[in-house]
C-alpha positions as CSV (number, residue, x, y, z in Angstrom):
1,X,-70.2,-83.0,13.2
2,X,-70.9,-79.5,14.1
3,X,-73.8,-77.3,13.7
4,X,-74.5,-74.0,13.6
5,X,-78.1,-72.8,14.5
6,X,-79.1,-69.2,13.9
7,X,-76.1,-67.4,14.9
8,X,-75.7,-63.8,15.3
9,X,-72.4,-61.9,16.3
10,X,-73.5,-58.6,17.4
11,X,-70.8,-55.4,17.9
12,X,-71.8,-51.6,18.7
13,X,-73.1,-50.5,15.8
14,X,-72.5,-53.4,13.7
15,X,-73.9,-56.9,13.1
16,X,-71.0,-58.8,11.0
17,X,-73.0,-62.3,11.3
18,X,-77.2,-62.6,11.4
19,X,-78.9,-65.9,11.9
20,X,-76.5,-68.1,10.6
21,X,-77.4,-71.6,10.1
22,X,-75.2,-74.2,8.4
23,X,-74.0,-78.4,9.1
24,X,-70.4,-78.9,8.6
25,X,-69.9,-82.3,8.3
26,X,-67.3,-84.4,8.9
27,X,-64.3,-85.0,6.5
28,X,-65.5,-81.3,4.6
29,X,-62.8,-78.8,3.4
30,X,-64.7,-75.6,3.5
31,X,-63.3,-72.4,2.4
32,X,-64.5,-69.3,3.3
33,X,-64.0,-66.4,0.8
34,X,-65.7,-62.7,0.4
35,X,-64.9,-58.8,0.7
36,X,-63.2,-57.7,3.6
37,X,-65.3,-57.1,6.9
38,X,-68.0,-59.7,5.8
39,X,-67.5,-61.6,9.1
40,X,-65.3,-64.6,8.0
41,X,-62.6,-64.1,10.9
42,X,-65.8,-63.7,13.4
43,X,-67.4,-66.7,11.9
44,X,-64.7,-69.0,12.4
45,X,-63.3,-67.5,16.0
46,X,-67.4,-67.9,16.8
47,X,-67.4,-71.2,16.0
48,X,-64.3,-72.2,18.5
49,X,-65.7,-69.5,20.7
50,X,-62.8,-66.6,21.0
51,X,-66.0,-65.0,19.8
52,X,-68.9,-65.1,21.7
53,X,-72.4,-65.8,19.9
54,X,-74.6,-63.1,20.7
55,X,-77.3,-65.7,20.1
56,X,-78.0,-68.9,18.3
57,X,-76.4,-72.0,19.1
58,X,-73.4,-74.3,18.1
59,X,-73.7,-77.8,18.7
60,X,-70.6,-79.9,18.0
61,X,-70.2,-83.9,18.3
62,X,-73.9,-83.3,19.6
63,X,-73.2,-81.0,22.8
64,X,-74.5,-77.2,22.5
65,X,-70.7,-75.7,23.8
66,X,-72.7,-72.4,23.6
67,X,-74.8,-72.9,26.1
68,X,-74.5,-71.9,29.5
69,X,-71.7,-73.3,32.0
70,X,-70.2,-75.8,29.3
71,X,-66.7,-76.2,29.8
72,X,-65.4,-74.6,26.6
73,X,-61.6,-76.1,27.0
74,X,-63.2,-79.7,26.7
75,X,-64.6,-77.7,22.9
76,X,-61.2,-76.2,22.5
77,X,-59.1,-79.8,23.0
78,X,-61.0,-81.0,19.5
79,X,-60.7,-77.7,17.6
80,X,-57.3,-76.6,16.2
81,X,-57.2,-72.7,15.1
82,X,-54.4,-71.7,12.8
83,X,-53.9,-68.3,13.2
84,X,-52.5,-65.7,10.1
85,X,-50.1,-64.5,12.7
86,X,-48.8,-67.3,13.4
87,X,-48.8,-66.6,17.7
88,X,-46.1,-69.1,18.6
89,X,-44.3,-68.3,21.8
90,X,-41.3,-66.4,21.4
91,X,-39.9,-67.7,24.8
92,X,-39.8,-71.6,23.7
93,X,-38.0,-73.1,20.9
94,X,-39.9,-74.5,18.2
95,X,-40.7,-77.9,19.5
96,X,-41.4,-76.8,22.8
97,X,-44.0,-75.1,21.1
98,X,-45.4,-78.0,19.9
99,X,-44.9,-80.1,23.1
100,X,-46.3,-77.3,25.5
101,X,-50.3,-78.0,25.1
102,X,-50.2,-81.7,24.5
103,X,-48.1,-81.9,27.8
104,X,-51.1,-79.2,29.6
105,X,-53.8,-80.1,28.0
106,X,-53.7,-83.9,27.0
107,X,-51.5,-84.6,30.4
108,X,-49.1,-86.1,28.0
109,X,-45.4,-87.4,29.3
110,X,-42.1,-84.9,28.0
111,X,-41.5,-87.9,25.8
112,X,-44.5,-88.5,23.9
113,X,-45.0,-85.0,23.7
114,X,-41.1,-85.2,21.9
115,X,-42.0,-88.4,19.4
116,X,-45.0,-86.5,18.6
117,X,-43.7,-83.2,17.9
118,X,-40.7,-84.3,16.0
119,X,-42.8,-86.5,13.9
120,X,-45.6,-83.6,13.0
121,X,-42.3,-81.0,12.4
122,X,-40.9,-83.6,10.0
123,X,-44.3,-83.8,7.8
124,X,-44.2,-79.8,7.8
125,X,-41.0,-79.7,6.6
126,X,-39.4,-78.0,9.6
127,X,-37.7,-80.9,11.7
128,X,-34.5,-79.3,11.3
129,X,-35.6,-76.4,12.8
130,X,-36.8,-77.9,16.4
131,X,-34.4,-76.3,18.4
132,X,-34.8,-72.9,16.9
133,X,-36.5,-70.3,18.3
134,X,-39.4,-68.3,16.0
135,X,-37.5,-65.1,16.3
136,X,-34.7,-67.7,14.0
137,X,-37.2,-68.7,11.2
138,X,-38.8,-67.2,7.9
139,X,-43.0,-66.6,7.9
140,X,-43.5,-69.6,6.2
141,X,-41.3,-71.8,8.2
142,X,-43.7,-70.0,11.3
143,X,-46.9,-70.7,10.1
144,X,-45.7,-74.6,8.9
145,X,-44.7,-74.7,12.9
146,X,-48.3,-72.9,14.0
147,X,-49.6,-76.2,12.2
148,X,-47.9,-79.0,13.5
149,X,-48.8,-77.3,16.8
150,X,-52.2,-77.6,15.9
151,X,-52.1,-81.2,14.5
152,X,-50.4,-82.1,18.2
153,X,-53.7,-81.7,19.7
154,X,-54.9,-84.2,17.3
155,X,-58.0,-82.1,16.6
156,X,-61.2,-83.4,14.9
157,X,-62.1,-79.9,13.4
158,X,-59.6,-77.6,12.5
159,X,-59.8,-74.3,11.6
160,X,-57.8,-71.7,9.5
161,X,-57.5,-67.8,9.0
162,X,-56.2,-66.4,6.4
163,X,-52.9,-68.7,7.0
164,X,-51.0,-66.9,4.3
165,X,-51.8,-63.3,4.4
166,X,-49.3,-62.3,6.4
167,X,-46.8,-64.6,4.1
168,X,-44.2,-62.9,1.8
169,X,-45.3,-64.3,-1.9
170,X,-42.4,-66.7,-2.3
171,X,-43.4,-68.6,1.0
172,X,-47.1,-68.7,0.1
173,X,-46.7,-72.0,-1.7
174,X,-45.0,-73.8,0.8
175,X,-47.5,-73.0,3.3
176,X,-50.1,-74.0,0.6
177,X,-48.7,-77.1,0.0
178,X,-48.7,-78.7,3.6
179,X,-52.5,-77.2,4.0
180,X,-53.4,-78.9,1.3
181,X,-51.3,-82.2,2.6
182,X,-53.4,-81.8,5.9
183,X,-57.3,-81.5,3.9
184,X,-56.4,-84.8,1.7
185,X,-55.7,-87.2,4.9
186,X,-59.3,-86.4,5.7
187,X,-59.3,-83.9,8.5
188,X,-62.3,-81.5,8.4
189,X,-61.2,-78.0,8.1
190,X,-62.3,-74.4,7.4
191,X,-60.5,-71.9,5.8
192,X,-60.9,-68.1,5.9
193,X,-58.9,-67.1,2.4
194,X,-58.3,-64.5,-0.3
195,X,-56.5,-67.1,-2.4
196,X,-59.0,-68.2,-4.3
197,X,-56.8,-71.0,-6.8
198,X,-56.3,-71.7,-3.6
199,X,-59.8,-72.4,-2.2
200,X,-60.7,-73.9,-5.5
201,X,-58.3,-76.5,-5.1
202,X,-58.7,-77.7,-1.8
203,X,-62.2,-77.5,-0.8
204,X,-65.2,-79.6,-1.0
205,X,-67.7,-77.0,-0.2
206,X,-67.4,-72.8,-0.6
207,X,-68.8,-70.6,1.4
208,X,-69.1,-66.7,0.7
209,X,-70.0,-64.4,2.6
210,X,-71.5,-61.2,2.3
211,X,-75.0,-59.2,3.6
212,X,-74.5,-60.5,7.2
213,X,-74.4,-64.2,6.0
214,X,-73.7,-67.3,3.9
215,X,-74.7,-65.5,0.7
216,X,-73.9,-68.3,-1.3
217,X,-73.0,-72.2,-0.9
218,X,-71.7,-74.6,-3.5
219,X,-69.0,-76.5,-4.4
220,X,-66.2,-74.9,-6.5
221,X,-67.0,-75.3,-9.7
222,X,-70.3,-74.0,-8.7
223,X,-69.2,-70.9,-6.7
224,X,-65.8,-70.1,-9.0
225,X,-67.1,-71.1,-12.6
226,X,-70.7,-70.7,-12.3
227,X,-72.0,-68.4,-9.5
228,X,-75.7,-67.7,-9.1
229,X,-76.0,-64.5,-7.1
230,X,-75.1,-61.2,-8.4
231,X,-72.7,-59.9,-5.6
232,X,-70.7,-63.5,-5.7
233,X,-70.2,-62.9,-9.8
234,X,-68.9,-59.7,-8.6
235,X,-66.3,-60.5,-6.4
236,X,-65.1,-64.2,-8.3
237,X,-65.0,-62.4,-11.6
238,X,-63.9,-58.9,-9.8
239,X,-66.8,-57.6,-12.1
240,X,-66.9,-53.9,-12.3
241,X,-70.6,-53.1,-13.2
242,X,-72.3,-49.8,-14.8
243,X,-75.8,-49.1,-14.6
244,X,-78.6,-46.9,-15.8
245,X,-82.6,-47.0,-16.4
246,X,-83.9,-45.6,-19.7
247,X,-87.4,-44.3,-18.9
248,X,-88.1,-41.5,-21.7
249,X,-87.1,-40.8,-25.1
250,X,-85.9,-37.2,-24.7
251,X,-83.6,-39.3,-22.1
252,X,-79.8,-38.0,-21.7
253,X,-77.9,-39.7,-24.2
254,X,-74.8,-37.1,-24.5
255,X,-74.6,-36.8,-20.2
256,X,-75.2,-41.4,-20.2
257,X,-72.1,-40.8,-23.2
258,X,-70.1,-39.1,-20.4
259,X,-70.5,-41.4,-18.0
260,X,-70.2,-44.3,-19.9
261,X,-66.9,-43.1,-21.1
262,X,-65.5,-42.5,-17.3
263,X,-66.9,-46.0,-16.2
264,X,-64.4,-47.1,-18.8
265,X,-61.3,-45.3,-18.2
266,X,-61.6,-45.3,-14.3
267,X,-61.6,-49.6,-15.2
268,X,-58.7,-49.4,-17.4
269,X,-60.9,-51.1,-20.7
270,X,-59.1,-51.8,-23.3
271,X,-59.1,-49.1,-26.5
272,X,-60.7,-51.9,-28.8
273,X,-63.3,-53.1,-26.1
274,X,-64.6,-49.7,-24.6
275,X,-65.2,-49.2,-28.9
276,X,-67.1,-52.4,-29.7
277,X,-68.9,-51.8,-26.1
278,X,-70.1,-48.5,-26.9
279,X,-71.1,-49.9,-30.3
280,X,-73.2,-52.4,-29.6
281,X,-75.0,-49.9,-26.9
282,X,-75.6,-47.2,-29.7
283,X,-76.5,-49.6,-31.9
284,X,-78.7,-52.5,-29.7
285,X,-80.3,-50.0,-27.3
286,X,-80.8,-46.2,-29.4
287,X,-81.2,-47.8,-32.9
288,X,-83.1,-51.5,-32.3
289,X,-85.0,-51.9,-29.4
290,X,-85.8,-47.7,-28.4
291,X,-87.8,-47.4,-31.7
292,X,-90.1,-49.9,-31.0
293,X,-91.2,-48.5,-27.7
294,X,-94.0,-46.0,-27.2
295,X,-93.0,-45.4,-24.0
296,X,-89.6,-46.6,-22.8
297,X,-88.6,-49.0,-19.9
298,X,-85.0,-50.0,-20.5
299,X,-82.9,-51.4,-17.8
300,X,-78.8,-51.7,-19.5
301,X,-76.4,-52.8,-17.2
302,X,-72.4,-53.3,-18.6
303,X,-69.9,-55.8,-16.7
304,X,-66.1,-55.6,-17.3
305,X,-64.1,-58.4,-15.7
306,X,-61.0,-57.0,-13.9
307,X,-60.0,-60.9,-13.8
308,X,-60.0,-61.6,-17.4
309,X,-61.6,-58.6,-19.2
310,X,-63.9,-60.2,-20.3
311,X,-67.5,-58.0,-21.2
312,X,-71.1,-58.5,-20.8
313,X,-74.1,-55.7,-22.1
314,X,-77.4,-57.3,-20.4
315,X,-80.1,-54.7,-21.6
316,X,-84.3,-55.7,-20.1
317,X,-87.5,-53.9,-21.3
318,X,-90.9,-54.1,-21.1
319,X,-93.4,-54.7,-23.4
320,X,-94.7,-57.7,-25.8
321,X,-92.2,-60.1,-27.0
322,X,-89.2,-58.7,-29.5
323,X,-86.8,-60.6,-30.7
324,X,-83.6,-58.1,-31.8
325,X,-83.1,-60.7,-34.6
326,X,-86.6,-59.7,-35.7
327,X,-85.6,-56.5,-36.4
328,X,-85.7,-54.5,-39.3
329,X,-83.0,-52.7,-39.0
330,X,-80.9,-54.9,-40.2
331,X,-77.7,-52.9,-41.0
332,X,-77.8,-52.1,-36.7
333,X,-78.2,-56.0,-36.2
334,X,-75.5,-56.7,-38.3
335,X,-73.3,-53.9,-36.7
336,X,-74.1,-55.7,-33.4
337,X,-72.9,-59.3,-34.6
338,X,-69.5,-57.9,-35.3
339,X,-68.8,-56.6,-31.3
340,X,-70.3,-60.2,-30.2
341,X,-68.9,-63.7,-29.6
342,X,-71.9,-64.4,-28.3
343,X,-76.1,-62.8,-28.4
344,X,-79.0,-64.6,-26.5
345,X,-82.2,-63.8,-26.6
346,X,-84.7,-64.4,-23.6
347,X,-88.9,-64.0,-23.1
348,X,-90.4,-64.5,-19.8
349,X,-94.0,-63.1,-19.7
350,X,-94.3,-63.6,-16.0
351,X,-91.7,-61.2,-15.4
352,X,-92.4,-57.5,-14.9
353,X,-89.9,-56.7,-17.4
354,X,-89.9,-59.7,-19.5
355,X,-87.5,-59.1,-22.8
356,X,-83.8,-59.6,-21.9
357,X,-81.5,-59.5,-24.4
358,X,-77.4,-60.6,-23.2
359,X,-73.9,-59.8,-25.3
360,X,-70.9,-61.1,-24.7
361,X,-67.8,-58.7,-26.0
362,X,-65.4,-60.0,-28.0
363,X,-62.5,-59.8,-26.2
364,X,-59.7,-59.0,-29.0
C-alpha cells in the first residue's frame, strides 16, 4: 500500500529521520512508540507530506507523491491525519466541520455531506453535539469530532499523533475506545503514542524508534514482552541501568560501593532489593568469579525496572569456561541463591568475552 524508500528528514543541526525504509501494508495497525524527539511526529507528517523528505522516496498505491510536480492534494484526499490538537475550526459548528472537506474536496452536495456527517458523528459518539460549536465541547468530545472528520474523507490510510496527549485522563478512554473501533473495521492506520496498553492492544505491527530510525520492528508481544535491542528494553521496561568495567584487582571497590549506593537511591529501590542486589554483587563478582582471574576483565551491568521493579545483575568476563556453580566457594554460591529467583549460566567461546553469568532479583 505505501512505501517508504530511504527517507531522511533533515533540520539545521539535526537529522530526526536517516534512510528510512519500511512497507506498510494494507489493513496494518502500526503504532509508533519511543523517547521524545525520536522523529515519530516527523515520520508520520513525512509520510502525508506536511513534512517534506529531504530525500528518499514514498510511493503510495504505487505513485512516488514525493517526486517532483505530483499533485500532493490527490495524496492528501486518501490520507486522513488526526491531529493531538484536535485543529477543528472554531468558526463552524461541529458538523460543518465534518461537511466542509467532503463538500471541497470530494465536490460532494450539502446533503450527502449532511447524511454522511451525521452518520460518522453518531458512531463517535457525538451526534448530539452537531450543532455545537468546539469552543462548547470537552477534549475528548473534540478529538472524537477531529475523527469522524477524518473518516468523511473516507481515507484508505489514516494516520494518528499522539491523539490523546493533550486529553485530560478521564477522557483518554473514550478517545481510546472509538480508535480502537476504527483499527478493527480494517482501516490501515498509524499511530504516534505514549500509551503503550494502548499500542499493545490495538496494533498489528510496533514500530520504535530511536538512533535516527526504526530501531526495532515486531509485533507486540515481540516489542512489549520480549524486546531484542538494548535501548527498546530500556524504554518498554523503563529500565534504569548501572554500569562499570572491572579491569584490575587493586580496582576501587569502596568508590564502585558509593556509586552503587547513589544509583540506588536516585531510582527509589526498594530497602530489601538494593540489599539482596548488593549481595549477590559482593558475593558473585569480589568472592566467586575475581579469585579465579589472574588478570581481571569484568563487565557488571545492574537493571532496575521503574515499571515493575523488577532486577537483573548481568556480569561477562573473559577467560576459559567457569561455571559459578563450579565453584568452590560454596558458602558465596549459596549466599547468591538466596537473592535469586532465577541464575543462568552462559559459554560462548567465539565471543571476546565469552562467560556471562545473569541473576534475576527476587523481587520481595
Amino acid at each position: 500500500m505505501i512505501e517508504l524508500k530511504n527517507i531522511t528528514k533533515q533540520y539545521r543541526g539535526v537529522t530526526p529521520l536517516k534512510d528510512i525504509s519500511v512497507t506498510i501494508n494494507k489493513g496494518d495497525v502500526i503504532s509508533v512508540i519511543g523517547p521524545s524527539g525520536t522523529g515519530k511526529s516527523t515520520l508520520i507528517r513525512c509520510i502525508n507530506l506536511l513534512e517534506r523528505p529531504t530525500s528518499g522516496q514514498i510511493i503510495f498505491n504505487g505513485e512516488d507523491i514525493t517526486a517532483k510536480g505530483y499533485d500532493v492534494k490527490k495524496a492528501r484526499q486518501k490520507m486522513g491525519m488526526v491531529f493531538q490538537s484536535f485543529n477543528l475550526f472554531g468558526h463552524l459548528t461541529v458538523i460543518e466541520n465534518v461537511m466542509l472537506a467532503p463538500m471541497d474536496l470530494l465536490g460532494k452536495t450539502k446533503q450527502d455531506a449532511y447524511r454522511k456527517g451525521m452518520e460518522l458523528l453518531h458512531s463517535v459518539g457525538v451526534a448530539d453535539k452537531a450543532l455545537s460549536y468546539p469552543d462548547e465541547l470537552s477534549g475528548g468530545q473534540k478529538q472524537r469530532v477531529a475523527i469522524a472528520r477524518t473518516l468523511a474523507m473516507d481515507p484508505e490510510l489514516i494516520l494518528l499523533d499522539e491523539p490523546t496527549s493533550a486529553l485530560d485522563p478521564t477522557m483518554v478512554a473514550e478517545v481510546q475506545s472509538v480508535i480502537k473501533d476504527l483499527a478493527s473495521s480494517g482501516k490501515t492506520m498509524i499511530i504516534v503514542t505514549h500509551e503503550m496498553n494502548f499500542a499493545k492492544a490495538i496494533s498489528n505491527r510496533v514500530f520504535y524508534l530511536d538512533e535516527g530510525g526504526i530501531y526495532e520492528e515486531g509485533t507486540p508481544e515481540e516489542i512489549f514482552d520480549d524486546p531484542k535491542k538494548d535501548n527498546t528494553r530500556r524504554f518498554i521496561k523503563q529500565l534504569k541501568v548501572f554500569e562499570t568495567f572491572i579491569d584490575s584487582r587493586d580496582y576501587d571497590f569502596i568508590g564502585f560501593n558509593s556509586q552503587l549506593d547513589l544509583y540506588l537511591v536516585q531510582n527509589n529501590v526498594p530497602a530489601e532489593c538494593k540489599y539482596r542486589i548488593k549481595l549477590a554483587i559482593e558475593e558473585l563478582v569480589q568472592q566467586i568469579i575475581l579469585p579465579k582471574m589472574s588478570v581481571p576483565c569484568i563487565r557488571l551491568r545492574v537493571e532496575y525496572s521503574m515499571k515493575d521493579g523488577q532486577s537483573i545483575i548481568t556480569v561477562t568476563y573473559k577467560g576459559n569456561k567457569f561455571d559459578i556453580s563450579d565453584t568452590e566457594n560454596t558458602i558465596s554460591l549459596k549466599i547468591l541463591k538466596s537473592t535469586a529467583e532465577d541464575i543462568i549460566y552462559d559459554y560462548d567461546a567465539a565471543a571476546e568475552i565469552s562467560n556471562k553469568v545473569t541473576v534475576k532479583i527476587k523481587a520481595n
